[in-house]
N, C-alpha and C positions, 0 to 999 in steps of 0.2 A: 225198789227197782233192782234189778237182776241182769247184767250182762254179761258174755261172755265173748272174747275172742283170743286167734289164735296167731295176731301179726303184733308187734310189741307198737308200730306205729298206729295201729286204731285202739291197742288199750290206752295209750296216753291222749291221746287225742279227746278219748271220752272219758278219760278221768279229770283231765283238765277241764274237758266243758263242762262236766258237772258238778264242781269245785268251786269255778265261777257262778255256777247259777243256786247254787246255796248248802249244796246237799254234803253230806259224811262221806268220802267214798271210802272204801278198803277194798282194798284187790289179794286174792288169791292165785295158788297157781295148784294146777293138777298133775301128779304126774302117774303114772300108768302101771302096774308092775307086773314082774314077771316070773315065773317061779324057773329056777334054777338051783338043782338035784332039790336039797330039799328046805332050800331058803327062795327070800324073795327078791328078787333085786329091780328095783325102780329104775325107768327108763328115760332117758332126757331128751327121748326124740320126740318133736313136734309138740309143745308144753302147751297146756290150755290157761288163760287166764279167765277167772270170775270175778269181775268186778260187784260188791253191792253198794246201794246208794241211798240214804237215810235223807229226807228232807229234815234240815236243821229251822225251828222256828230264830 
């Protein structure tokens, strides 16, 4: 399973439910970049988080 969100209160919210209900979670975060002269510089506005979610037997 695969989710993503963009509010820190629904990633926790669904990473705690699905901790409870058995699953691996690990969370990510995305961040966006930008090219400036001739480097690149990563932006911190608006961060994406991906959660994935493993059923644990």
């Amino acid at each position: 399973m695969v989710l993503n969100f963009i509010t820190i209160d629904n990633l926790h919210k669904a990473m705690k439910t699905l901790k409870t209900m058995g699953y691996l979670v690990e969370c990510m975060q995305v961040a966006v970049s930008k090219t400036v002269g001739s480097s690149y510089m990563l932006k911190a506005q608006n961060p994406i988080f991906i959660v994935t979610a493993t059923k644990v037997n």
